[in-house]
N, C-alpha and C positions, 0 to 999 in steps of 0.2 A: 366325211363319214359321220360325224358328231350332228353335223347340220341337218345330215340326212335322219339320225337319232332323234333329233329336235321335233323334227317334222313330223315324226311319222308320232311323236308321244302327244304336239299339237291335235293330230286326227284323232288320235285313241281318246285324248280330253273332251273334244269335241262331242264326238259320240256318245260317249257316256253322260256329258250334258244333255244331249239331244232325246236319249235316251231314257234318263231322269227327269225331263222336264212332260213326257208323253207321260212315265207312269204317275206324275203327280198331278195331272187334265185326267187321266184313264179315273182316278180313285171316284172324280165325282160322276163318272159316266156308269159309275159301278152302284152309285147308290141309286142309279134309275131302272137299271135292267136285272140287279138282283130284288128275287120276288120276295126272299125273307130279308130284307137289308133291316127294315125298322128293331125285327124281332132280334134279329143279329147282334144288332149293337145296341140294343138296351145295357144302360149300363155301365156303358163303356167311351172311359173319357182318358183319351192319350195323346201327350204332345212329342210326334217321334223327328225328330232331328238326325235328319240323314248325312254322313259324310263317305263322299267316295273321293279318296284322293283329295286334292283342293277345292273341289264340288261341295257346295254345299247349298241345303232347303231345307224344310221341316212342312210336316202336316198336323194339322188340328182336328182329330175327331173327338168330339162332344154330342155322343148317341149321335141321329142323322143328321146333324149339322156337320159340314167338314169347310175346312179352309186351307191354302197351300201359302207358304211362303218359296221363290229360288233365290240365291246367292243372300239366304241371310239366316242368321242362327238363332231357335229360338232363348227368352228369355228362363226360361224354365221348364226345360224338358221335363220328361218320364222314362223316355227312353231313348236312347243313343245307339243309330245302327250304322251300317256301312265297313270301308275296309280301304287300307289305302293303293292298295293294288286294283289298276283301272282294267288289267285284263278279267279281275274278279270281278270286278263291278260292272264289267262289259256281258259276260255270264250269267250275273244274276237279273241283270234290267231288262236284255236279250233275251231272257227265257229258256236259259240253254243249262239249267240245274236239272241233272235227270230229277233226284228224291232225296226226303229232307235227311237220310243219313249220311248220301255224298255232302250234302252240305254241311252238316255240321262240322266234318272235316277240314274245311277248309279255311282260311285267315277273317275270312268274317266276323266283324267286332258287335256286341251286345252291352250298351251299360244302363243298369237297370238304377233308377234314381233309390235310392235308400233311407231308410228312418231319416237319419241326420242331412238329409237335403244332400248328399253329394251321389253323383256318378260314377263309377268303376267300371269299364271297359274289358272285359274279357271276351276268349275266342266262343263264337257261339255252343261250337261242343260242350262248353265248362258247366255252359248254363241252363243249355236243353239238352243234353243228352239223354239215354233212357232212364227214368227214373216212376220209383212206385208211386200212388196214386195219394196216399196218406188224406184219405176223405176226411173235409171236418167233420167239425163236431155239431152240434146243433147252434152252440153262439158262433161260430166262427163262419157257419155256413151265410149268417147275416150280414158279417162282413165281407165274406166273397163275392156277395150280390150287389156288392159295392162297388166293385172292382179292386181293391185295398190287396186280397190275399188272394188274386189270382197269379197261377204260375205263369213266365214266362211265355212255353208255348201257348195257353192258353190266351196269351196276351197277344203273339204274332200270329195267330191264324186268322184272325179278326181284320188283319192289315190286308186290303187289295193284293199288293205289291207279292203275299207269300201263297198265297192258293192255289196257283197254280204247281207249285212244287209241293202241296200238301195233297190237292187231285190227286197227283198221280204217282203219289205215296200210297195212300189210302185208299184210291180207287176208288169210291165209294160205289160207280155203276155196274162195278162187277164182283165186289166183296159184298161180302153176305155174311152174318152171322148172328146166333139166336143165344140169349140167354135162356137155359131150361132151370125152371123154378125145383125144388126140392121140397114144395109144401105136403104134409101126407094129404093137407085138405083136396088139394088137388085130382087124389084117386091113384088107379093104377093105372098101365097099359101093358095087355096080355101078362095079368095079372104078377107084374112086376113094378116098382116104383117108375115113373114118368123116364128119370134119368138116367137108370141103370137100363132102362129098356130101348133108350136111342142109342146111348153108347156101344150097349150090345150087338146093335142091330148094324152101327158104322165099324166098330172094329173088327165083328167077324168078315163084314163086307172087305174088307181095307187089302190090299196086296201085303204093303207093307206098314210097320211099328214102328215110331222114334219114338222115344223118352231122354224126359229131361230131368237130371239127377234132383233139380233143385226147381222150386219155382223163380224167377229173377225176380220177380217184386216182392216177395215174403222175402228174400233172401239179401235185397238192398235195404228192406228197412227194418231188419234183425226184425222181423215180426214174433211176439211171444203170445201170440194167439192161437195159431194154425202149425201146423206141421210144414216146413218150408219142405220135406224131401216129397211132398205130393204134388209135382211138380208138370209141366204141361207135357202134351206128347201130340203125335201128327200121325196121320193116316194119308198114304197112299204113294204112289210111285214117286212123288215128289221128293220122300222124305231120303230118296237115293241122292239127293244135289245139294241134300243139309250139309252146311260145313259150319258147324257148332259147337258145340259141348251137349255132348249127350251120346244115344246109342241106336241102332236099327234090337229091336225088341221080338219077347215074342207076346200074342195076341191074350195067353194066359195074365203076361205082369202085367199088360192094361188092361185087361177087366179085374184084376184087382186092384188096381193105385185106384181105379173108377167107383168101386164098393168103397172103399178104406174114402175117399174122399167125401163121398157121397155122406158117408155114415160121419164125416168130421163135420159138416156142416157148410161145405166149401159149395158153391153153384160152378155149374159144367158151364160153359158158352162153346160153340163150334159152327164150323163154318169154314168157307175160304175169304182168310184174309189177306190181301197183300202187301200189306204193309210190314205181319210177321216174316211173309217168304222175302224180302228186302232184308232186314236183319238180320235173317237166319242165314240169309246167302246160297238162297236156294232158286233161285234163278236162273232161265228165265220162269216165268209164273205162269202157268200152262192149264190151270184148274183140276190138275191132280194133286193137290194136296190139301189134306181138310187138318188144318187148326186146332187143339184141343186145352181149353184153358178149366182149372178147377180155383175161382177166383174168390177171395177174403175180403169181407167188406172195409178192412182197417188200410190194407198197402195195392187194392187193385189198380193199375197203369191206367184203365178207362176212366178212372175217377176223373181226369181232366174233361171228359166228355160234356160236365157240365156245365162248360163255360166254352163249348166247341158252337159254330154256326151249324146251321141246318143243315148245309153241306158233307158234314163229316158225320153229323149223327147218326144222320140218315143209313147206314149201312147197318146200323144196330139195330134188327131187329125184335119187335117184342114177337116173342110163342103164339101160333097162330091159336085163334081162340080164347086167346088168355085175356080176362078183365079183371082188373083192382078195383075196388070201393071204399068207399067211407061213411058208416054210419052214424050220422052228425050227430044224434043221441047218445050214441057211446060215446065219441071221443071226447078227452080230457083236457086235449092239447098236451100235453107232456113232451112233444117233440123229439121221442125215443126215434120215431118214420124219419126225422131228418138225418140223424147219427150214423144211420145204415144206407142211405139213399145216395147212390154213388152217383146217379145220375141226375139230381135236380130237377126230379121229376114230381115232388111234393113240396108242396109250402103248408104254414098254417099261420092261418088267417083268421080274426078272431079267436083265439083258443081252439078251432078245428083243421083239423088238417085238411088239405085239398089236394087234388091229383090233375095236372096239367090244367090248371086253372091260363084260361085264355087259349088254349087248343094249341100249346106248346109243344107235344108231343116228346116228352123226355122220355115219361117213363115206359121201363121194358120188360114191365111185366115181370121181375125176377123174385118179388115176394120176399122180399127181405124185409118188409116194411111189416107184414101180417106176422109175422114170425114175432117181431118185437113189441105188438103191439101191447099192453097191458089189459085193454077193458076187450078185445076183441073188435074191434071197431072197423078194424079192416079184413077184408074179403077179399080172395083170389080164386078166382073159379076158371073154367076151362069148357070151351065146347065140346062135344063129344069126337069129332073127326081131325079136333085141332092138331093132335101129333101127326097123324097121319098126314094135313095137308103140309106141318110142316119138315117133315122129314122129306116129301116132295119138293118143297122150295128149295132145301137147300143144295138134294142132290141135280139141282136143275141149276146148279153153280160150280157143284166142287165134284169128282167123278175119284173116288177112293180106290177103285179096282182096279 
């Protein structure tokens, strides 16, 4: 019987060899067929040393240069992945993770290399679970462009080996969702503010109301900016399969949390996203439920966005119609646009700012940037049918009634 134990843990080694050794030939087949790979990994320089069980390689990416080591450890990682359980590791190389909050779950180890040169192994949840966005600051934004002060997730989505569990987290082909600006430059719609006039228009729509007592990112990083209890809420029959913390509502408290937020300074974003209905545990994800987040530029969860591949951004919509500018004469450079710019969608370059310099496409149009500007320098304007085409977009995603 033991012999027969022997054997069959022989196979399951095997495998997971076999299976490590494809995703670490798959990483460079990856940098030919994805179409943003360059823009991807700008940047981005990591030596990850993988251990499954007695398995062990490492990969070198050094922006599009990649190289693979099997059965040998590198000299000076960055990051330390893997788990010593081969029926896990049979799972994760397999391809058989539904989404990354089952994952976090479970025995998978993460050591991230630290100031003092050493590595520390904890379980992945310790170290990516949900947490708020804590956008730099404008020096710090320099260093994250470095790759220096980027967070974990922000560091594993970049790796071949996890995209396919973050796919179909995020969905990105059928999640959709828009940041709506709150500039007054912007104008009205049916002579109400932009955002009180979508919200309106989806919550009367909606069957049903959830609210959330609290926001979770103001409310993880003691935010003393914002009112944490203006918190998100969800529209539509979905919100019957929420098993969360919160309440089914009526249609009056959310158009008021939506005034009172609107008036705090907070941006609305909505939309169907699936990656909330996965947390919330509202499942399965059917596109009746629309999303409603009122977001702080200090603790937003998106702020990781800036350091996310094309793949995942992609679902972030900017406001149809909506353009940003910069008027090189005014600006000062003072770099207040980068402080507020969750998404890394402005740089400044010589003393002037610039707006998706290289055709980057970060930014989402959300006008936090004109808001802070001091001389006036930037601009946010709007087409005339833009709400309209995009209130079409997004119910041609998420179905509230």
């Amino acid at each position: 019987m033991g012999e027969r134990g022997g054997l069959a843990m022989d196979e399951k080694e095997a495998k997971v060899r076999e299976l490590f050794m494809k995703m670490l030939e798959d990483a460079r087949k990856y940098a030919v067929w994805e179409k943003f790979y360059a823009e991807d990994m700008k940047d981005f320089h990591e030596v990850v040393q993988w251990k499954f069980g007695p398995i062990r390689g490492y990969q070198v990416f050094d922006e599009t240069e990649y190289s693979f080591k099997i059965d040998e450890e590198a000299e000076d990682p960055t990051l330390v992945l893997g788990c010593a359980d081969l029926d896990l590791a049979y799972q994760f190389l397999n391809d058989e993770i539904s989404h990354w909050p089952a994952f976090v779950g479970t025995k998978f180890l993460v050591g991230i290399k630290g100031p003092d040169g050493t590595i520390k192994e904890k379980k992945i949840g310790k170290v990516t679970g949900f947490a708020p966005g804590n956008v730099p600051t404008a020096s710090s934004a320099k260093e994250n462009a470095s790759g220096r002060q980027r967070s974990i997730s922000a560091r594993l989505v970049r790796i071949p080996a996890f995209r396919p569990i973050f796919e179909r987290t995020y969905d990105p082909e059928n999640s959709n969702d828009v940041r709506i600006p709150i500039n007054e430059s912007l104008g009205t719609y049916e002579n109400q503010l932009i955002p009180l006039a979508v919200l309106e228009y989806f919550i009367n729509k909606a069957s049903h109301v959830y609210l959330f007592p609290v926001c979770p990112c103001r409310a993880l990083a003691n935010c003393e900016n914002y009112d944490i209890s203006l918190g998100c809420m969800a529209l539509g029959k979905g919100v019957l399969r929420m098993k969360t913390f919160g309440k089914i509502s009526t249609k009056e408290e959310a158009l008021e949390r939506s005034r009172l937020a609107v008036a705090a300074g907070l941006l609305p974003s909505l939309g169907r996203v699936k990656s909330d209905t996965i947390v919330y545990r509202a499942l399965p994800e059917q596109g009746d439920l629309m999303h409603i987040c009122f977001c702080c530029p200090c603790c937003c969860v998106e702020a990781h966005s800036r350091d996310s591949p094309r793949y995942l951004r992609e679902w972030h919509q900017k406001m149809e119609g909506v353009s940003v500018t910069v008027d090189e004469g005014l600006c000062n450079g003072c770099e207040l646009c980068l402080e507020v710019c969750i998404y890394g969608g402005m740089e400044v370059i010589d003393h002037v700012a610039v707006i998706d310099r290289e055709g980057l496409d970060r930014c989402k149009g959300c006008g936090r940037c004109e808001r802070v500007c001091p001389t006036g320098a930037i601009t946010i304007t709007i087409e005339e049918d833009g709400v309209d085409r995009m209130i079409a977009r997004i119910e041609s995603h998420v179905d509230v009634t």
